[in-house]
N, C-alpha and C positions, 0 to 999 in steps of 0.2 A: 642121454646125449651130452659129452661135455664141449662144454661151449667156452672159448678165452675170450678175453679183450681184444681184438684184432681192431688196433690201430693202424693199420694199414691206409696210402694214402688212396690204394684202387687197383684190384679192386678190393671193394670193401663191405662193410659187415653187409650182409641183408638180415631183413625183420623173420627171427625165428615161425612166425607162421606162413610170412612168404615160401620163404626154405620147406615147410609142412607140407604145402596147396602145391608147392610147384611138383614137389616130389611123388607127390598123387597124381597128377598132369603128365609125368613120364611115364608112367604105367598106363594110363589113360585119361585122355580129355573128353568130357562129359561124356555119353552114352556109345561114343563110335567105337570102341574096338580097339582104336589105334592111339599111341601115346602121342604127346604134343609133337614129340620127334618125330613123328611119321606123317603125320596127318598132309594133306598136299594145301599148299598156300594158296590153290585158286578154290578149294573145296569150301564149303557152308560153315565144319566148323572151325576152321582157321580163321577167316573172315569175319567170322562174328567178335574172333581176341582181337583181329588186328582192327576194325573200326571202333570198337568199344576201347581199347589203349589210346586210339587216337583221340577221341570226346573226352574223356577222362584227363586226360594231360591238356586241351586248353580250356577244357573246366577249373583242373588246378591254377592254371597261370590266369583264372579271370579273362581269358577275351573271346571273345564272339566268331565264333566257327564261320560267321557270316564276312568278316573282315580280315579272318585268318587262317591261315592252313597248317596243318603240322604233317612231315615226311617225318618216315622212319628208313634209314638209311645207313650202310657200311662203314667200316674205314677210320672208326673215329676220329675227334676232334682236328687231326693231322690232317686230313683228307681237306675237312671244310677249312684246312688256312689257305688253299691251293682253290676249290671250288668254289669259296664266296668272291675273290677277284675276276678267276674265270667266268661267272655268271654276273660281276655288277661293273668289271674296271677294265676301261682300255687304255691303250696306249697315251689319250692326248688326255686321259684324265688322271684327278690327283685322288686319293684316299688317307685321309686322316688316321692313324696309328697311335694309340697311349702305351709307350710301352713300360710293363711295369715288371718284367720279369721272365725269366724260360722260355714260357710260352707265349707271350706276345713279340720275342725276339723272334722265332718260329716261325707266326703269322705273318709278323713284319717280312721278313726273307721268299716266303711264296709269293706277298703280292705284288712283290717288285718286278716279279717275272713277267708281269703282267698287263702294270701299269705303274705311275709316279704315287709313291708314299713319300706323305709329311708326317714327321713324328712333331704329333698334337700336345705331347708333355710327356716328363718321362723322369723317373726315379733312380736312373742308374746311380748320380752323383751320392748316393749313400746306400749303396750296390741293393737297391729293391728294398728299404725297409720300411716304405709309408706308400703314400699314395699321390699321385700330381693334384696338387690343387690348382694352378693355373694352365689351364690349358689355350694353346694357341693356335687355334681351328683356320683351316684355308677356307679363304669365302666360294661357295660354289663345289664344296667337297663331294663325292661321290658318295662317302658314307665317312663314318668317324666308327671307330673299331675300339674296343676294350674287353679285357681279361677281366672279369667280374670278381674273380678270387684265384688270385698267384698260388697255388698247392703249394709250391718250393718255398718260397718266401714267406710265407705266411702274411698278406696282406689283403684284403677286401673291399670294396668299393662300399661306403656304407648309404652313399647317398650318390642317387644315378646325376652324369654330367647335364649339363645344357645345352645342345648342341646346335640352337636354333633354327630348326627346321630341317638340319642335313640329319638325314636316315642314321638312327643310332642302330649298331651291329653289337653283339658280345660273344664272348666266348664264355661260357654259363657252365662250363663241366663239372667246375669243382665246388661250385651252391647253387646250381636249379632246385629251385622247391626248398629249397635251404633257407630262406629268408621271403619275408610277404614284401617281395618288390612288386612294383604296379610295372609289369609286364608290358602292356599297352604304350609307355613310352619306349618299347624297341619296335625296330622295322625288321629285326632278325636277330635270332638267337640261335644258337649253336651249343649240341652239348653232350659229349660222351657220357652212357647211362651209368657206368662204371662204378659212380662213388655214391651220388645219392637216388640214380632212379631205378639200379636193374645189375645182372651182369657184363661183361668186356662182349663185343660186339656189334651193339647197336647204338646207335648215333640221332639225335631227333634233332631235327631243324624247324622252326616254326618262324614263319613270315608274315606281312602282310602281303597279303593278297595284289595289290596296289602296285606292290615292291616286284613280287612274282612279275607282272606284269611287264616289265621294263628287264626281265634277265635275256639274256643273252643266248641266240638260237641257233649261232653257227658253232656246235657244240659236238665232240661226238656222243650220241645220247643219252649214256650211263652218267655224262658228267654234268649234264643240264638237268636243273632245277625244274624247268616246265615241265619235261619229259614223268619225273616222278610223281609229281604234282598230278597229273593228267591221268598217269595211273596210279592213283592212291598209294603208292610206294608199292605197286605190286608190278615194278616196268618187267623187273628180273624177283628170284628166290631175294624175298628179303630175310633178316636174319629172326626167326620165327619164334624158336626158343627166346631169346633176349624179349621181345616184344610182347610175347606172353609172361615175363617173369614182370616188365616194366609195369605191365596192367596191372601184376597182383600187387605190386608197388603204389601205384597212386590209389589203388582201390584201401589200402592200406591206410595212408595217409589223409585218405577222407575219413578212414576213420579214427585218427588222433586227434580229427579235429577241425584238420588242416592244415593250410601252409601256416596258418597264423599262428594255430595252437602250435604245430613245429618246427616254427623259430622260436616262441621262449621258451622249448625245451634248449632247442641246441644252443639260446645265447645263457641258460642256465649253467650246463656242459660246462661251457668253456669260461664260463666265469669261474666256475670250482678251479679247473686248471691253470687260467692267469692269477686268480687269487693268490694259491701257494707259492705260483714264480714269485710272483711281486713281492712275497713276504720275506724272502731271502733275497734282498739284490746280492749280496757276497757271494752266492752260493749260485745262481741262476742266472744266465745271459739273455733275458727274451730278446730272439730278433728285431720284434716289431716293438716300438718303444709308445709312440701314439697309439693309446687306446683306439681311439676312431677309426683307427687303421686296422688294426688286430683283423683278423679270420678268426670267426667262429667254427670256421670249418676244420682249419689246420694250426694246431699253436703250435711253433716252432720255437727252439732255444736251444741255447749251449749251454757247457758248467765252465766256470770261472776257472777252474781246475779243469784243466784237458785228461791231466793221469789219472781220474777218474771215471771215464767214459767207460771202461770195460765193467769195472763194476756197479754204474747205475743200469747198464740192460741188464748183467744176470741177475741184480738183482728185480728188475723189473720181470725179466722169462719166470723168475722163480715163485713169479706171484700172482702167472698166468697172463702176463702182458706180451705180446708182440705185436711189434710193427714199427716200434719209435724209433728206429734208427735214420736219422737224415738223411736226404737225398745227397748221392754221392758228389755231385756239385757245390753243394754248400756246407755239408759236413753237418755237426752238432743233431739235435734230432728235432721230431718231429711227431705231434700227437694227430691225428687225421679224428674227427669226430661228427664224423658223416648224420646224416637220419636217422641212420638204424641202430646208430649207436647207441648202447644204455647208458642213461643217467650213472649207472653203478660204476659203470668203468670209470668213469671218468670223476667219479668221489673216490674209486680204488685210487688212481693215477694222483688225484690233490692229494690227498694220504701219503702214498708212498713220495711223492716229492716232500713233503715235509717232515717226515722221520730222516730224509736220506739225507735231507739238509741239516737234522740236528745230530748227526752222526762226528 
């Protein structure tokens, strides 16, 4: 089987024996007859992927099945910028907004439909390439909302805000399970499985229970959080396939280690990659100029020289690399260097940036 470097920002690599196990799982799931595609979501053994995916993912994020709930749910990330105000923001309230990029502009714009946003701090002033450090929370906020890691940008939160008591929310798509953050200081998390939990699809929400309590019931049903909740994410066909790949995913990464052991893989990764930028500034523009700031998930950069872009992809395609080409908004590129990613690729990648620099 040959296999590239698919840097891609999502979706993106999966763990070659995910890709194995799942692909045994379409011809058949354990003893029934029937492949994972078939099998019916209120049957025995559907049921057993979907609650064991569900234990499995807040065993990874460390918290207490007793304090918290996780759905599995449609739509991604898009959907939750539209259903977390639906279910927590109304009219006479306010909600706190960080915004650091694409997708928290996004977020920002659904909840306004909804209810009053304050923007709690915000990085435009140097078009997304750090992270707000001061932020300026409204007293009484309904929640305070943050992008955990800008994909586009290439920026990361490396240490979670203070929010003093008002419910921290995130949007976690682009490093759930990507970093050993202490999960327990969110009240909700939101995260398309796309990049490091699974493939395009499925969407996990995990709350406190606490927080559940206080959502919003004049709802029409599909859009209310209780509703899912109440049926274990089985109100309607949840996305079944996805949910079974997600399980063989965290099942996976129990066994690397864990979150702990992979994060200093992937801040290994991307150390090889900012290495070689930094070694050329002439030659290499990294976006994000603050370390602290950098994504381990996504290093982006330009070349100092623009008439060179056509020839650093071919020669990057030529040497089995795809996916670095920047998001068409900001242009220059972009290495995405997910979970699944290999260490190799990304010592291929420092390499090839440093021949192409001494060219």
């Amino acid at each position: 089987m040959k296999r590239i470097y698919n840097f891609s920002a999502g979706p993106a690599t999966l763990p070659v024996a995910v890709l194995e196990e799942a692909s045994r799982g379409i011809l058949e799931i354990g003893n029934s007859g029937m492949s994972v595609l078939e099998v019916s979501h209120r049957g025995k053994d559907y049921e057993a992927i979907h609650f064991d995916a569900r234990d499995r993912l807040l065993k990874a994020m460390g918290l207490d099945p007793a304090q918290y709930t996780a759905l599995f749910l449609g739509g991604g990330a898009s959907l939750q910028f539209a259903m977390l105000p639906m279910n927590f923001l109304t009219t006479d309230q306010t909600a706190d907004y960080v915004h650091t990029g694409e997708w928290s502009n996004k977020a920002i714009k659904e909840a306004k439909r909804f209810g009053k946003v304050a923007i709690a701090g915000t990085s435009e002033a140097d078009k997304f390439a750090s992270i707000p450090k001061n932020l300026t929370l409204t007293p009484g906020a309904r929640y305070v909302h943050i992008t955990t890691n800008n994909t586009i940008e290439g920026t990361e939160w490396a240490t979670l805000p203070n929010t003093g008591g008002v419910p921290l929310v995130a949007d976690a798509s682009s490093d759930i399970l990507g970093r050993a953050h202490d999960y327990s200081r969110f009240d909700l998390v939101y995260a398309g499985a796309q990049k490091n939990l699974g493939p395009a699809g499925v969407t996990i929400v995990v709350m406190k229970k606490s927080l559940l309590e206080q959502a919003n019931e004049n709802l029409p049903a599909v859009l209310g959080y209780k509703t899912h909740a109440a049926a274990d994410s089985l109100y309607n066909t949840p996305p079944a396939f996805g949910i079974y790949v997600l399980g063989l995913v965290l099942k996976w990464i129990e066994n690397q280690g864990g979150v702990q052991a992979v994060e200093k893989r992937n801040q290994k990764k991307a150390g090889m990659i900012y290495g070689a930028l930094d070694e050329f500034p002439g030659v290499y523009d990294p976006a994000v100029l603050a370390k602290e700031d950098r994504s381990i998930m996504n290093v982006t950069f330009r070349l100092r020289d623009t008439n060179r872009e056509k020839d650093f992809l071919a020669g990057a395609q030529a040497l089995g690399m795809d996916g670095l080409k920047g998001h068409r908004n900001v242009g220059g590129f972009r290495a995405s260097i997910y979970n699944a990613f290999p260490e190799e690729g990304a010592a291929a990648l420092a390499d090839y940036l440093v021949k192409f620099a001494k060219k």
